[in-house]
N, C-alpha and C positions, 0 to 999 in steps of 0.2 A: 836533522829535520824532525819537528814533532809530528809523531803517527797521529791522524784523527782520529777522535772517538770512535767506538764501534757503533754502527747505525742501530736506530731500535728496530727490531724485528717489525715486518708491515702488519697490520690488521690483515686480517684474508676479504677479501671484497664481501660487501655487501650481495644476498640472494637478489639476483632482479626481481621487480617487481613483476607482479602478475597481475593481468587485468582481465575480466570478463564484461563483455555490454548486459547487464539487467534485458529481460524483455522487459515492454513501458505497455501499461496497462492505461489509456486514456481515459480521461473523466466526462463522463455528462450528467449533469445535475439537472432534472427534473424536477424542478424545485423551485421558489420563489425567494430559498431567506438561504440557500447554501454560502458558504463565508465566503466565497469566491466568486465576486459576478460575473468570474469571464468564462465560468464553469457551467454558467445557471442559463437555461434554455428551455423553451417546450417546443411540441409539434412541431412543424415542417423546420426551425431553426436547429430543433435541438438534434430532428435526421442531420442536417446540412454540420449541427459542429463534427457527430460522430464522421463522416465521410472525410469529411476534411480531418482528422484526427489520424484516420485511418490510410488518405493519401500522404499525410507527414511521416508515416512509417509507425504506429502503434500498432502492437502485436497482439490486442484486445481494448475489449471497449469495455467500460463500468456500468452502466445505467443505474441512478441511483434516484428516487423520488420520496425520498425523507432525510432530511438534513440532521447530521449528527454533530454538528459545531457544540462546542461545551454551552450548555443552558437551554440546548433547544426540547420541543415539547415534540413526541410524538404524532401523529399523524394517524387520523380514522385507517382504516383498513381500502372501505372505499377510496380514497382520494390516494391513496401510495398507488393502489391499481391504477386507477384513472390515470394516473400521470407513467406508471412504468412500462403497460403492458403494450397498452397501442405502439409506442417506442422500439420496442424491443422486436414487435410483429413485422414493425417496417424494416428496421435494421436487418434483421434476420432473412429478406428478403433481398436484401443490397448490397449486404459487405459478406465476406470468406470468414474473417477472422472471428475467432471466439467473443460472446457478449457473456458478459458480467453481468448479474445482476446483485445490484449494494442492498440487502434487507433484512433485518432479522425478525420478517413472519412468515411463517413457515406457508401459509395461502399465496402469500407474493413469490417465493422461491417455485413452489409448483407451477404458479399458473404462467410464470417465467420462464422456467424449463419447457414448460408446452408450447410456448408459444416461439422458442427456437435458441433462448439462451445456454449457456452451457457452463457454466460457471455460479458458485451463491459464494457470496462477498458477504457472511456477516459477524459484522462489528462485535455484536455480541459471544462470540464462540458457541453458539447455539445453546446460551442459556435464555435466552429472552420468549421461545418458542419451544415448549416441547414435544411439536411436532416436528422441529425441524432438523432434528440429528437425522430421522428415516428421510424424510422429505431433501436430503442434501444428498446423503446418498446417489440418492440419482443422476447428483451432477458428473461434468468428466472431472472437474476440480472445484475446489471447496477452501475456500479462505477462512483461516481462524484466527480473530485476533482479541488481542488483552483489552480488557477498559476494567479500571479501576471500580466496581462498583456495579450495579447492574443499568444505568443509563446513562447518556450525551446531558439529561438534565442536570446531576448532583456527581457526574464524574471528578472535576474540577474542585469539589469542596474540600480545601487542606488534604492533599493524597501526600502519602508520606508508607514510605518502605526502607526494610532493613537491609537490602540488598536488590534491589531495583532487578539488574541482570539475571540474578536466581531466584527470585519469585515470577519473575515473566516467562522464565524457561518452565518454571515448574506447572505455572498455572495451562501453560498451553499445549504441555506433555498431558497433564491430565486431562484436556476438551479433546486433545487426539487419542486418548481413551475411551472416550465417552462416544464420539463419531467410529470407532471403529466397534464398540460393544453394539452400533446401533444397525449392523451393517456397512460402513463406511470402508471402502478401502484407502487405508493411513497414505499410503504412496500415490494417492493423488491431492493430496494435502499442500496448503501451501500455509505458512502460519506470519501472522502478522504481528510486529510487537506493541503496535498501539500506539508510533507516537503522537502526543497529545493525548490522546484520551486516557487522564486521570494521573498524569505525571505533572512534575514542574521542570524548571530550565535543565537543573543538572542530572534529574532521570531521565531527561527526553537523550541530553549527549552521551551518557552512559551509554543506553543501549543501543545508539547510533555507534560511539565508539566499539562497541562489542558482540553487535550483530553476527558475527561469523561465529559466538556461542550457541546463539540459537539454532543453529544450524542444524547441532546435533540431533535438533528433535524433527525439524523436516525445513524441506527448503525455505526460503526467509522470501515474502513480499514487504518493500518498505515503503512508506508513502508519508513525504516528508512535504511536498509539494506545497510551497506559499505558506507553511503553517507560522500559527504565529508566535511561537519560539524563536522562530528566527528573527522577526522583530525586536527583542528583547537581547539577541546576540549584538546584533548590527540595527539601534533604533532606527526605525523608518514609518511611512504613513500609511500602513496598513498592506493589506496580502498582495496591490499593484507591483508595490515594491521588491518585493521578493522574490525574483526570478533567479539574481547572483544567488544567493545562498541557497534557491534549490539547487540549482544546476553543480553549485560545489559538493554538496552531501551524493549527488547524481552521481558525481566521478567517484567519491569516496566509497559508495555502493558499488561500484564495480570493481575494485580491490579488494573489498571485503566480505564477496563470495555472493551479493544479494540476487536471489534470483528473478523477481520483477519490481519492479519503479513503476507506483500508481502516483500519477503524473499530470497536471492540467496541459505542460506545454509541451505535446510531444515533437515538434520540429527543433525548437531547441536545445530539447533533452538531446536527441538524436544527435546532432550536431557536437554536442558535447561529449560525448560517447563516442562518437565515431572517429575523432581527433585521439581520446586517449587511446583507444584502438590501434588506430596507427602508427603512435609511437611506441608502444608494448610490442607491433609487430616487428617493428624495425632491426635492423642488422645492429 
């Protein structure tokens, strides 16, 4: 009788996967022309999305009343107030959870924090204001993030890099230098990599693929939500569309260590999160 071969030795199993849920930072856009109109709200509506944002289970609210979509223009100083602070006076009076305020003037972040936010969300990494490395400070956290260039207008114009992932790390190690020269404590930092602003398709998956690099420099907020990259993965008829491929990079951010998802749909995010959840926990 012929002996059978000898078996090939097995692979040793794969590490299990490890999953954590993002906390999901809710959007409200105070705003007229933000690229998402199911984002875009004022007064007594734009109270009523954060509430309901906040009964779907978001862990913070954004308030933002200047649209940073690639080509938009700036906004008076007057009219970003106008539309953020009444907002933020209400909410502050209604919901627990932390509000956000999305701006990089350093008058709006103040008169935001007075009036009960606790959070500055700007885009700029506080170079667009130089008052607002001190003026952030004062928040309990401070989001920094990349944009190619120093504006939402000309971000967009042929952006091109030698290394996508290690110029976004390097550039936002150096703004968490600059916030913490200014008094800032780094450790309550959350840094942002900028998708869309000032990349094209294959540097926005780059450092979607590679987000757990940034990490090193402080924890990672990612806000991928409807953007329109993802039209260009999977063509469709604009940001409507795109809830599958948020909700995909959603779960992808919870394997890869992210620590909030700025999110327009927070029940479905939730939802999507809370399934992988379950099965990471499972026997």
């Amino acid at each position: 009788m012929q002996s059978s071969s000898p078996r090939e030795p097995e692979a040793p199993p794969a590490p299990p996967l490890r999953f954590r849920a993002p906390r999901l930072m809710g959007i409200v856009n105070a705003t007229p022309d933000s690229f998402y109109a199911g984002s875009r709200a004022s007064g007594e509506a734009a109270v009523e999305r954060a509430l309901r944002l906040v009964d779907e289970g978001a862990d913070m609210i954004d308030v933002g009343g200047q649209s940073t979509r690639p080509g938009s223009d700036a906004v008076p100083l007057e009219v970003e107030l106008a539309r953020t602070i009444p907002l933020v006076k209400a909410l502050a009076a209604r919901i627990k959870v932390p509000i956000s305020i999305d701006t990089d003037k350093a008058a709006v972040a103040a008169a935001a924090l007075d009036a009960g936010a606790r959070i500055v969300n700007d885009v700029s990494a506080l170079r667009a204001d130089p008052a607002m490395a001190k003026t952030a400070a004062r928040a309990e956290r401070v989001v920094l993030m990349h944009m190619l260039g120093s504006s939402p207008k000309t971000m967009q114009d042929a952006p091109r890099y030698d290394d996508v992932v290690e110029e976004v790390r390097d550039f936002l190690a150096e703004r968490l230098e600059v916030f913490a020269a200014a008094g800032g404590d780094p450790r309550r930092v959350w840094i942002d990599p900028g998708v869309g602003f000032g990349k094209d398709l294959q540097d926005n998956l780059a450092l979607i693929k590679h987000v757990g690099d940034l990490a090193a420099v402080a924890p990672v907020l990612l806000g991928v939500s409807r953007k329109s990259f993802l039209g260009r993965i999977a063509p469709d008829g604009g940001p409507e569309e795109r809830l599958p491929g948020s909700l995909a990079l959603a779960s992808w951010a919870g394997f890869a260590g992210v620590e909030v998802l700025r999110v327009h749909d927070v029940a479905e995010t939730k939802k999507a999160l809370s399934a992988l959840s379950a099965v990471s926990g499972a026997a």
